[in-house]
N, C-alpha and C positions, 0 to 999 in steps of 0.2 A: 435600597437593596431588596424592596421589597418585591418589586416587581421583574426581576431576575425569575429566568425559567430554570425548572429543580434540574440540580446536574443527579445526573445517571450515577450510580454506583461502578469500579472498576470490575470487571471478571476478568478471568483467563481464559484468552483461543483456545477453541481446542482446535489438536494437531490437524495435519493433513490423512484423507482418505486413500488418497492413488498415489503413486509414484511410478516419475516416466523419464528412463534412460535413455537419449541418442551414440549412436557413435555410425562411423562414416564407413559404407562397402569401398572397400579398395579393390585393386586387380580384377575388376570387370573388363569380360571382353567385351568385344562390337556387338557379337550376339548376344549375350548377357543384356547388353543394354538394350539393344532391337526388339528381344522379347518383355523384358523389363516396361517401355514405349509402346507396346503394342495392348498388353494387358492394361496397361491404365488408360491408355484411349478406349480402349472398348469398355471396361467396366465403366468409365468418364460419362461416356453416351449414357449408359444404362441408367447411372444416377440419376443425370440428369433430366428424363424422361420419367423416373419414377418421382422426382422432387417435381414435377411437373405436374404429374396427376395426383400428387396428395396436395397441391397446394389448388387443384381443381376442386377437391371436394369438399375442402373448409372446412365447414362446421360439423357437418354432416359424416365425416370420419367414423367409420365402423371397423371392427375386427374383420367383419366378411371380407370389407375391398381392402383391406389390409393383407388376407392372404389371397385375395386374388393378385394384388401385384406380385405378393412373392411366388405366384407359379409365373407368373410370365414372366418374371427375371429368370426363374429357377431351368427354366427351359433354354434361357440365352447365357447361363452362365455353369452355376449349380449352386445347389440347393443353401450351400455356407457365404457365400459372397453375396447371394439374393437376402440373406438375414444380416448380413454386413450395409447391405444398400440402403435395406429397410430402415434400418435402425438406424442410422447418418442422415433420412431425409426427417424423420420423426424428430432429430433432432436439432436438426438445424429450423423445421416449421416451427417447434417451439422457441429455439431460440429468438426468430423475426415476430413469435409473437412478444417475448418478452420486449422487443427494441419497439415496435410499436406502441406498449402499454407507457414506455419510459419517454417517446416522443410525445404520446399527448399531455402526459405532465408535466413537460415543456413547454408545451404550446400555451398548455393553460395558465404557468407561471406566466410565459412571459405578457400574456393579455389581462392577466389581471393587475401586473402593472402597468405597463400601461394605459390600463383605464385610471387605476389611480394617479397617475402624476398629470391626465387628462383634466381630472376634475378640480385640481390645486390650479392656482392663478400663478401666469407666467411670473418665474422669479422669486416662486415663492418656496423659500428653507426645506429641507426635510430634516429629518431625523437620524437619529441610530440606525431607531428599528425601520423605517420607510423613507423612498427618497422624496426628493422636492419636484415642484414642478417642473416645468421645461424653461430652457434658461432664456428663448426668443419666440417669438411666433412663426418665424420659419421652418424652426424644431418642431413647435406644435403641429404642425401645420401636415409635417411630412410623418410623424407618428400616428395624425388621424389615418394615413393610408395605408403605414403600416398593420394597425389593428386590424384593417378591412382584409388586409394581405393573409393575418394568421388565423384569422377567425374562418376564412375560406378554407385554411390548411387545416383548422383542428376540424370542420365541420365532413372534411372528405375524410383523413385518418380516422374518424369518429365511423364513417359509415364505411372504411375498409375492415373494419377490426367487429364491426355489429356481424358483416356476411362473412368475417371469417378469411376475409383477403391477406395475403400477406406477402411482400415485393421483394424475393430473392435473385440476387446473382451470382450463381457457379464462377468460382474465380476471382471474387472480388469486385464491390463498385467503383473504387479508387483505382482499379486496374481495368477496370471498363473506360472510366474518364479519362486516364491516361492515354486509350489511345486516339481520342482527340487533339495533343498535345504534346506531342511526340518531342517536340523539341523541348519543354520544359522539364519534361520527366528524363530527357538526356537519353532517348532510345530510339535506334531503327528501328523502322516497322516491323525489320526481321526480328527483333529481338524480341518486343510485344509479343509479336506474335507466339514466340518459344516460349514467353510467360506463362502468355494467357494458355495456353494448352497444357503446360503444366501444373499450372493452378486447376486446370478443372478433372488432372487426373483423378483414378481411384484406385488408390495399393492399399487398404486398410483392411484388415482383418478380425473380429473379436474373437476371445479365447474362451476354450471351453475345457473347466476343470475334465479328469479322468481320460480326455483324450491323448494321443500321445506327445510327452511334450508341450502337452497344454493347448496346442492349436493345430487343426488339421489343416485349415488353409495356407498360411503361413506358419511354417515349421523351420526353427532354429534350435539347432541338436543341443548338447554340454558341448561337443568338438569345434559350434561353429560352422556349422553348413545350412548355408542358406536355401531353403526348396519352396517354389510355390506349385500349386493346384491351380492350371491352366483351366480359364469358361470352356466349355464343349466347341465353341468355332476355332479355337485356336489350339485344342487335340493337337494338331499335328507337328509345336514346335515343343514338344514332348520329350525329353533325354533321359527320364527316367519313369519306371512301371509308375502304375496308375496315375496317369495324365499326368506328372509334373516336372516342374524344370527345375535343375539344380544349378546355383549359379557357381559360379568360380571364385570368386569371395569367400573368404573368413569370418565368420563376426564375431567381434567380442568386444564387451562392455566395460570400460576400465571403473567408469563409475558405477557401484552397487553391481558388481558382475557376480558375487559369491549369493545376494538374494536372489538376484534372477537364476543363475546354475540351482539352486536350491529348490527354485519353482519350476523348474524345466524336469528333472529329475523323479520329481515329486507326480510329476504331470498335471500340475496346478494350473490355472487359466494366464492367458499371457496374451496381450495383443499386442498387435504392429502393427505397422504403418512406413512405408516406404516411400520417399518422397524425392524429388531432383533439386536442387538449389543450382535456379541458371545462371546466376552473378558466380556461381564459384567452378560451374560447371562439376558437380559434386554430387553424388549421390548419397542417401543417408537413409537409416534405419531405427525406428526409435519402438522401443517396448514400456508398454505401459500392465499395472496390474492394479489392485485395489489392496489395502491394506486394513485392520483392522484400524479405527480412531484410536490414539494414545491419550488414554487415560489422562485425563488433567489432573495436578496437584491442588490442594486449598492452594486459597489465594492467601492465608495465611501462611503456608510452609513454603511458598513460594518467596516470600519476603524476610525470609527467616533471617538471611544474609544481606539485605540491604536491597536496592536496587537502581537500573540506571535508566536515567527520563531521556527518553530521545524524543528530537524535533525535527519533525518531515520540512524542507523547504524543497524550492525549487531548482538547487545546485547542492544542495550539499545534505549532512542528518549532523546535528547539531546534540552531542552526548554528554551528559553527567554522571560520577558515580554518587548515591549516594545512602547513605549510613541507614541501619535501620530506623533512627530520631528521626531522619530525613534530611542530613545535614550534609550541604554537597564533601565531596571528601577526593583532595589531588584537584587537577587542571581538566578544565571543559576539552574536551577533542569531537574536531570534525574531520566527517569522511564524506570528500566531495564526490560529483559525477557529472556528469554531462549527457542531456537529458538532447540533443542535437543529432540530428541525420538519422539513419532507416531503425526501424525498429527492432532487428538483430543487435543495435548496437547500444541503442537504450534500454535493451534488457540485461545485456553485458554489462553496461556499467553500471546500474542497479545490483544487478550479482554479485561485480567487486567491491562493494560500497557494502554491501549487508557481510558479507563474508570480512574483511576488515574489524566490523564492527562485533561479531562474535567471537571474532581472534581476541578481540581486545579484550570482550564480556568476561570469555574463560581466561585468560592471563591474572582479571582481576578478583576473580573467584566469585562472579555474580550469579545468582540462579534465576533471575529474572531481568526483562526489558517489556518497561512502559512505554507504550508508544499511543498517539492520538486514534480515536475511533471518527476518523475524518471523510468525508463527505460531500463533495463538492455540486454536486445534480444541480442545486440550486442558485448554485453561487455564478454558474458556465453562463448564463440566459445574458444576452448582451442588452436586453431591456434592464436588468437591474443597475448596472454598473453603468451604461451608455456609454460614453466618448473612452471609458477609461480601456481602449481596445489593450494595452503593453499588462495593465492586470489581469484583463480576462486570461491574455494568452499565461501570464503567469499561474495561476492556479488551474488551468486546462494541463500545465505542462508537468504538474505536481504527480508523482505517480502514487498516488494513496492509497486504491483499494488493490493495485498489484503488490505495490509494497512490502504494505501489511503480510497479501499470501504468502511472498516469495519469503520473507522474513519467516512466518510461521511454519514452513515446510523444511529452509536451512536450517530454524533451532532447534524443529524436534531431533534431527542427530545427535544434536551436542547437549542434550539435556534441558536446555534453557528455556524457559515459563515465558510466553507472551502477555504481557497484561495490555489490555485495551481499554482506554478510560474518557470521557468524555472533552473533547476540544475545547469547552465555553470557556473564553477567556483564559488562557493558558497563558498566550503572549502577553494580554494586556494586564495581569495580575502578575506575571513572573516579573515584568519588566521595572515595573509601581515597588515590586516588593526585594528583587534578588538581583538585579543591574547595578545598582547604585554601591549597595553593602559588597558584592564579589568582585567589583573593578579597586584594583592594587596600583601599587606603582609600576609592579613587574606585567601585570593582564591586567588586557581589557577585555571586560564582559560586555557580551553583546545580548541582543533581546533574545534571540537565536537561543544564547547557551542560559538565559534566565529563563528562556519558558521552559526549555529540559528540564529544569529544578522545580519548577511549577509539574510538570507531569507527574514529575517523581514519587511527588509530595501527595500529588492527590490519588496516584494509584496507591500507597502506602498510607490513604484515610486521613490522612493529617490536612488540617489548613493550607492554603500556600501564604497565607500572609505569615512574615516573619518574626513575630513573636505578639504577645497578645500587649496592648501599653495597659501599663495600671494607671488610675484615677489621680490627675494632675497634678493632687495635692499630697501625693504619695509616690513620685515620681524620682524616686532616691534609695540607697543598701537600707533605711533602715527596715524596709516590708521584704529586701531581698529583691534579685532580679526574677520577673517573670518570663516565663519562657516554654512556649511550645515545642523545638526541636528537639529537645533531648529529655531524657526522665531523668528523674530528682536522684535517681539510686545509681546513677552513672557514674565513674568518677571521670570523664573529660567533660563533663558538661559545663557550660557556661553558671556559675553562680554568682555569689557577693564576692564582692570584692575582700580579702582577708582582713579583717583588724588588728592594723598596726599599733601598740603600744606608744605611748608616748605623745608630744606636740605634735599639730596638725602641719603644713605647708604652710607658707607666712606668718608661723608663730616660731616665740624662741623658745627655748630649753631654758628649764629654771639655773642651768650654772654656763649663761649664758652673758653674764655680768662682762667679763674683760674682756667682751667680742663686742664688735658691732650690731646691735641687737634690729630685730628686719622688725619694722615697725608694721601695725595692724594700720588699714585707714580707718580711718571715723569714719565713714559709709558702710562699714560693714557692720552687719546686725549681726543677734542671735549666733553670738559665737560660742560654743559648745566649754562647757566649765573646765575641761579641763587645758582648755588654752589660757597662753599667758598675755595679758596685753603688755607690752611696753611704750609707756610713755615718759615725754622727756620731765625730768623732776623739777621742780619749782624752784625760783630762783630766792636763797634766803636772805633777804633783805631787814635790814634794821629800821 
């Protein structure tokens, strides 16, 4: 155990910063829509051309040619949509740089294994912590070229990221690729094409406290009227004073609609973003604002009431409730999903699967959920794992650091404390220590619902092994039971067994004479004084 790396102490998430409501424009006309399609094609180009020259000037990025783009939007558009552009290409540069910095740390994993199972003799074992050589010389053989393959990859990334270069595509690269492949992705080219141009619109707005409503660009009243602020070349599909269109839609937010009315009112900052969904042929409106961070409780008054260990897999979350000893308490529940097809839909069932699982929390008066502070970067690399391609996909399919958010944003409504506690070994200590002991005649415990109890335990400070054994030769009521789960001052805790007055089990009662008397064998030792032996009496013989 020595050489065990130190686990991390648990804390509490703190809450979410932003919150962002959709809900769907109805009753749009043709013109509604017309204009609607015309504004986001034009401001689409503009982005796109401004994402063009900030990713021209790299490193070299100054405030000056910062607002030099925003006059040459501000003259194709105005002045609130050129601070809109601005700010979406600013942030999307840093996002490609961040995905670049995380590519070369791929890179580099996967070449430093491969050098090491390079330098082990074919066939030869690995370990825990590193793996083994290559299992043929074939294998070897073809990983010599891979190395030469990725070392070429880290050494360009290496010299796109030194000048500042970074590889963005308006729309999507998976929606780029697709349309080489039309028939795989199950789409006309007409239909790509309606994609791909709606993906590279731009209907997004940011809000600005004190103005009316909160946003001058896109403005949505208390009543529910939706208006934009038409760029200067399209003045002219104008139906309302100063350049803007008012569409024919209602809007209104069923979820969190009395915060948003509250910040609309107020004339507090609000943004939108208007977008088309062409699988549903639907248009849709989503408001975003910032919120202040909610205050985190200790991690102590968090646990006040007990808490319940949940276990992220790859179909399902795997729950425990458990006591504040740490002692599981009722029946392990899981709440499955299906992690399969587009990604509207595996975040729908990620939604129903955590919402389930807080219905459950508050039913059972919990004010906290432990969950892993899980990690996979390193684990995705298909140099580590090699042939085990059905693993890899399993743990790429694991949704862990969405999870966690979407968990954290659904609890802070409902009150409930996220605790995030280190992964090492959860499964493989819940399993050694809480499988065995919680499988009954009526359940069976799976590793699944032993690691939950392992989370539980170690977000709540306690060991996960199941009770501490005392010294072999005290292995018996008379030192008492030792026992971690529960304190000495509880009355349901596990203690000594009570002591029963009287003869032991295979001993007789001393008015035991005109019965059958249950004899001791002569193999037993050290039998306690106040047992009685009986043996048969001697024969009197003269």
């Amino acid at each position: 155990m020595a050489d065990l790396p130190p686990i991390a102490a648990p804390f509490v998430v703190l809450g979410p910063s932003g919150v962002v409501v959709r809900t769907r424009l109805r009753d749009l006309t043709p013109e509604d829509e017309k204009v609607l399609r015309s504004v986001g094609a034009h401001l689409g180009s503009l982005a796109s051309k401004d994402l063009k020259a900030r990713c021209m000037d790299g490193l070299e990025h100054s405030t000056e040619s910062w607002a030099a783009r925003k006059r040459d939007l501000t003259a194709q558009s105005s002045s609130r949509w050129a601070g809109s552009i601005t700010k979406a290409t600013h942030d999307q540069w840093a996002l490609a740089r961040r995905g670049q910095a995380a590519h070369v740390q791929s890179l580099q994993a996967g070449i430093t294994t491969i050098r090491h199972r390079l330098s082990l003799p074919i066939g030869h074992k690995g370990t825990k912590r590193a793996p083994g050589g290559y299992r043929s010389a074939h294998e070897w053989f073809h990983k010599t070229r891979r190395l030469r393959v990725l070392e070429d990859r880290l050494k360009q990334v290496r010299a796109d990221r030194e000048a500042g270069r970074v590889h963005v595509v308006r729309g999507g690269k998976r929606l780029l690729g697709t349309r080489h492949n039309l028939g795989k992705g199950q789409l006309t080219e007409a239909e790509w094409r309606e994609r791909w141009e709606a993906g590279r619109w731009f209907l997004k707005a940011d809000g600005e406290s004190g103005k009316r409503f909160g946003n001058e660009t896109i403005r949505i009243t208390p009543e529910g009227e939706l208006s934009i602020k038409l760029p200067g070349p399209l003045a002219d599909l104008a139906n309302a004073r100063h350049g803007r269109y008012v569409l024919a839609a209602k809007v209104r937010f069923p979820h969190r609609g009395h915060e948003w009315a509250d910040r609309v009112e107020a004339n507090r900052a609000v943004a939108y973003r208007i977008h088309y969904d062409t699988g549903r042929g639907r248009w849709y409106a989503d408001a975003s604002w910032q919120i202040p961070p909610t205050q985190t409780i200790p991690l102590k008054a968090a646990l006040a009431d007990g808490v319940i260990g949940v276990d992220t897999n790859a179909e399902h979350l795997a729950a425990w409730r458990l006591d504040t000893h740490g002692n599981p308490i009722g029946h392990p529940r899981r709440f499955f999903y299906d992690l399969s097809g587009t990604a509207q839909h595996r975040d729908a069932q990620v939604r129903h699967a955590l919402t389930r699982l807080l219905n459950w929390a508050k039913t059972c008066g919990a004010k906290a959920i432990a969950v892993e502070d899980l990690d996979f970067q390193a684990e995705k690399t298909r140099e580590k794992h090699g042939r085990k391609r059905r693993f890899r996909q399993l743990i790429s399919g694991m949704p862990t650091g969405k999870l966690r958010a979407r968990l954290t944003s659904m609890a802070d409504a409902t009150g409930i404390a996220i605790i995030a506690v280190d992964p090492a070994y959860t499964s493989k200590w819940g399993a050694q220590h809480w499988q065995k002991p919680m499988t009954g005649p009526t359940r069976k415990t799976t590793r699944h619902d032993a690691a939950s109890i392992a989370i539980g335990r170690r977000a709540q400070g306690h060991p996960i092994r199941r009770r501490t054994t005392p010294p072999r030769a005290h292995q018996s009521d008379v030192h008492g039971h030792r026992t971690v789960q529960a304190d000495r001052r509880s009355p349901e805790r596990e203690g000594p067994r009570p002591r029963i007055p009287g003869p032991r089990t295979r001993s007789v009662p001393p008015d035991a004479a005109s019965t059958r008397a249950t004899r001791t064998s002569t193999t037993v030792r050290d039998v306690r004084s106040d047992q009685a032996r009986v043996q048969d009496p001697l024969l009197l013989t003269e």
